[in-house]
C-alpha positions in Angstrom: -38.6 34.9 1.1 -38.4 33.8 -2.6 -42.2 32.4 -2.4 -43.1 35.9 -1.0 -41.1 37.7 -3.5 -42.4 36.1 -6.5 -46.0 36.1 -5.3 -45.4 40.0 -4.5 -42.4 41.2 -6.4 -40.4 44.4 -4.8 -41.9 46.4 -7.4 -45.1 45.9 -5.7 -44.4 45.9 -2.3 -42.6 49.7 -2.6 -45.5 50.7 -4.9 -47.9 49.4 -1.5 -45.2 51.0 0.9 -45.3 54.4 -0.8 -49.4 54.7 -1.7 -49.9 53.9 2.2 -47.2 57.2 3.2 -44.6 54.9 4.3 -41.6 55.8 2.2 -38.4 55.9 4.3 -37.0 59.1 4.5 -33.7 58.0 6.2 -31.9 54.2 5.6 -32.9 51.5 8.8 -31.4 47.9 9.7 -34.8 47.1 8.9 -36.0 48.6 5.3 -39.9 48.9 4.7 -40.2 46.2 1.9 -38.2 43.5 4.2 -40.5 44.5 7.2 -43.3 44.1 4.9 -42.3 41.0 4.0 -42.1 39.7 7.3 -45.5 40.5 8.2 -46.8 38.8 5.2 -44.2 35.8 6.7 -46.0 36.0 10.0 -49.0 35.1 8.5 -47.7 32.5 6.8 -45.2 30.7 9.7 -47.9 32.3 12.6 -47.5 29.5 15.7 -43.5 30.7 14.9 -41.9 33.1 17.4 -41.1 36.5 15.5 -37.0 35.7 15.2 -37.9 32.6 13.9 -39.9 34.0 11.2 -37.3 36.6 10.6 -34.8 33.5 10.3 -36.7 32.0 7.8 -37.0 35.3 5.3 -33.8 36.1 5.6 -32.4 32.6 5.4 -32.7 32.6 1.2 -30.8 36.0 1.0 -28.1 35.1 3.3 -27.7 31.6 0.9 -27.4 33.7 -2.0 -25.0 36.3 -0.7 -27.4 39.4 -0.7 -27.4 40.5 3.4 -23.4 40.6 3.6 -22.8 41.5 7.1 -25.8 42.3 7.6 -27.2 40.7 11.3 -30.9 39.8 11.7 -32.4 42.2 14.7 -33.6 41.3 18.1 -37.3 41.4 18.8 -37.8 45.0 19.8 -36.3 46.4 16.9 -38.9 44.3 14.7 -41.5 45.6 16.9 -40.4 49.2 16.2 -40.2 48.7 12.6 -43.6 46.8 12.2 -45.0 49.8 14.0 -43.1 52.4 11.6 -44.4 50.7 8.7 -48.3 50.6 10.2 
């Protein structure tokens, strides 16, 4: 997550999310940018399973304290978000 962020900074990633129509109009467990994120991830870890992927994102959050409580999803709420986001 902090290779993808520095190579595409959150600035970036909204600006993407919003000129493609995307914006979220209501919170999720699973925001746009993060969901973005993991798709660029999956391209990067591809022979990993999704929730492994997802570990591996989130992983540099959860180290520095920026998820909380938060709980990584089970695959078919990633499916639904990658498919919300386009």
């Amino acid at each position: 997550m902090g290779l993808l962020a520095r190579v595409y900074p959150a600035s970036a990633v909204d600006r993407a999310v919003e000129a493609c129509g995307r914006r979220e109009r209501r919170s999720w467990v699973l925001p746009a940018r993060l969901v973005l994120y993991f798709v660029l991830g999956l391209a990067l870890f591809s022979p990993d399973p999704y929730l492994e992927v997802m570990r591996k994102l989130t992983y540099g959050l959860r180290q520095v304290g920026l998820l909380g409580a938060w709980r990584e999803p089970d695959k078919p709420s990633i499916s639904l978000a990658r498919r919300r986001l386009g």
